[in-house]
C-alpha positions, 0 to 999 in steps of 0.5 A, a space after each residue: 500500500 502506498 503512503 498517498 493511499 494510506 493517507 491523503 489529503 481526504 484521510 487527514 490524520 488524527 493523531 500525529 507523532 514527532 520524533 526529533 530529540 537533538 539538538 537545539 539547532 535541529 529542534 527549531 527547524 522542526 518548529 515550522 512544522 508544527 506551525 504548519 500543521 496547527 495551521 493546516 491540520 488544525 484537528 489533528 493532534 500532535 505530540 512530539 517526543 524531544 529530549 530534556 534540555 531542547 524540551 526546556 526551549 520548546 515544551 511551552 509550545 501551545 497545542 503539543 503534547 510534549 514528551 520528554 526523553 532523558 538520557 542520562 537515565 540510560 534503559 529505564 528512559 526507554 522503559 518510561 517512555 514504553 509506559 506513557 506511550 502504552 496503549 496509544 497508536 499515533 496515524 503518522 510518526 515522523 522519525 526526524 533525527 537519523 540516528 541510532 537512539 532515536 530508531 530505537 525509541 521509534 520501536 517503542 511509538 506504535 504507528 501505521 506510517 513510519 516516515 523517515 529519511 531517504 537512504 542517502 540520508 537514512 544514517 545509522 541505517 534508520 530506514 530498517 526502523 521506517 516503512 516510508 521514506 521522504 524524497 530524495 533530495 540531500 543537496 539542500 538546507 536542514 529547514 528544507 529537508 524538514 518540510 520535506 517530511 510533510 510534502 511525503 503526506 501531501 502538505 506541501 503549504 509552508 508556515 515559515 513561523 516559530 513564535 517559540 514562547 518567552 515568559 515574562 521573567 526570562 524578559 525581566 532578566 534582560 530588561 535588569 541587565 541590558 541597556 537601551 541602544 544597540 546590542 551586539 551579542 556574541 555566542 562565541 562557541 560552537 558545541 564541543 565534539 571531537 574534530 569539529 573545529 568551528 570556533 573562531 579565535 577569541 581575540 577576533 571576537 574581542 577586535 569586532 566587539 570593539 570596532 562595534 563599539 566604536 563605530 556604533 556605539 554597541 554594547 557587546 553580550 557574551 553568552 553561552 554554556 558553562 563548559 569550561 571551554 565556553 567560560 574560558 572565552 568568555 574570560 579571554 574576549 572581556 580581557 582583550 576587550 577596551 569596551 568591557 563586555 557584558 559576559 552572561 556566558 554559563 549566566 542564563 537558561 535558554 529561555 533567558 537566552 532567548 529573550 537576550 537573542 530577541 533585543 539583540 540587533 544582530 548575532 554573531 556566531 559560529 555553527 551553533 544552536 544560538 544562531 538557529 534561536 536568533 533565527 527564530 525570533 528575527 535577529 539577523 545572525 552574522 554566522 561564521 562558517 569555514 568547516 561546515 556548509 552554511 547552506 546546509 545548516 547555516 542560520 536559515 533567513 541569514 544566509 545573505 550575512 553568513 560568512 562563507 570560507 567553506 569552499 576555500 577550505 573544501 579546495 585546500 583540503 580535499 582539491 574539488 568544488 563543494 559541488 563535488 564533495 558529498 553534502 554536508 563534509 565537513 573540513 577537519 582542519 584545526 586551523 580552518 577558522 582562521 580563514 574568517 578574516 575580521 574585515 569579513 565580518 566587520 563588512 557584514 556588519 557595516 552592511 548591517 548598520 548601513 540597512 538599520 539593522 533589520 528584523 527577519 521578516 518572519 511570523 515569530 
């Protein structure tokens, strides 16, 4: 049986599953989904099985039901979630996340349409856990291929919205520690995992934080987690710093995180989950990119601000064109960021201020 007779636009599900656990970045892609959903399928009931700390962002999302997977708790995860999910049969499970961990929980969601990647993107070999499959079409963004999973059920409307909710206290926390005028933030550190190299020198951040300062007057913010890398930039960027920074690095949840993303006037980040939630809430992000392919997995509505030395660093590395490498390579070279040169970014930033700073046109 076919997946368009399975289930058609005549035959609307009811109850409609999303498995996507990580990470924060990949988590917000899904939120125009959901979006699109509520918009379109208003009667069908959504849950969405996300994991502990991306579920501290999202799980206020109004008309989810959200269910949160923890896995620091090893097996017993898995038999908690078996226990809340007993009994329960879902008409559509889409199984986001092509990895190991997430096709064996999906063993644990009952579903009549199992939907995950193509083969060419079916990592881990998720299509054994899957009984559909989504067009094959790998050349393109993370926010593309997302909706490319309601496309398979024959949605093909887009609601390119996040209106992720910010309570009033994590707005308070801004408002008690961030002036008026313009605001630079600066998340400085991409997630630490082995031969990923996307973090851009700290005294590269502490030259531009300045020059901003100077050319506009902006307040610096540093923000990011309390690992000890993180804390360690933080310390650097305000030691070699003239206009002292704000440093909230290790300092904010991230709904706080959130909120100082939406008074920010403009983010500077490399690959990174704060550069997809400055994304989410209209705030231009001047990504800086040389190991990965920003039009993979670069901030999404600011691909025109985006620094992109990954083709140079694709031909020094592997000697062919981006369009000859598989999609998604990544550039495993300690020194690969040093190729983000601070005139690169400060153009992006002028042409920022020159255009007044504005706002992604976005749904919020």
């Amino acid at each position: 049986m076919s997946l368009h007779r399975k289930l058609s636009l005549a035959t609307l599900p009811k109850r409609l599953c999303i498995l996507r656990l990580s990470a924060i970045g990949d988590t917000c892609h899904v939120v125009p989904l959901v979006r699109t959903l509520q918009a379109h399928w208003p009667e069908t009931a959504i849950t969405w099985v996300i994991g502990r700390v991306e579920a501290s962002l999202l799980s206020d999302i109004p008309g989810v039901e959200f269910i949160t997977f923890d896995k620091r708790n090893g097996w017993k995860g898995y038999t908690e979630l078996r226990s809340r999910l007993a009994g329960r049969r879902f008409d559509v499970l889409l199984n986001l996340q092509a990895a190991l961990r997430a096709s064996v929980l999906s063993r644990l969601i009952s579903a009549d349409i199992r939907l995950g990647y193509d083969k060419s993107r079916a990592k881990d070999f998720q299509w054994l856990f899957t009984n559909a499959r989504i067009v094959s079409n790998p050349r393109v963004h993370q926010q593309e291929t997302m909706f490319a999973f309601l496309e398979a059920l024959g949605l093909h409307e887009r609601v390119l919205s996040w209106n992720i909710p910010i309570p009033s206290d994590a707005e308070a926390f801004v408002r008690e520690r961030i002036g008026g005028g313009r605001v630079l933030v600066i998340s400085p550190c991409s997630s630490e995992r082995r031969n990923n190299f996307r973090n851009w020198p700290a005294e590269s951040y502490a030259t531009i934080a300045d020059e901003a300062a100077r050319r506009y007057g902006m307040q610096t913010v540093l923000t990011g987690g309390g690992s000890e890398l993180e804390q360690w930039y933080g310390e650097e960027i305000s030691r070699l710093m003239t206009a002292k920074p704000l440093n909230l690095i290790g300092g904010t949840s991230l709904k706080q995180l959130l909120a100082v993303l939406q008074r920010a006037d403009v983010l500077i980040s490399p690959d990174s989950g704060p550069a997809h939630m400055a994304n989410t809430v209209g705030t231009p992000v001047i990504g800086l990119y040389a190991s990965s392919n920003p039009f993979r997995t670069g901030p999404y509505l600011s691909l025109k601000w985006t620094v992109n030395r990954y083709p140079d660093a694709v031909r020094e590395a592997f000697g062919k064109t981006v369009e000859e490498i598989a999609w998604g390579k990544r550039v495993r070279d300690p020194s690969v960021m040093e190729r983000i040169k601070v005139n690169d970014v400060m153009q992006n930033l002028d042409a920022l201020a020159e255009a007044g700073f504005p706002r992604l046109l976005i749904g919020r």
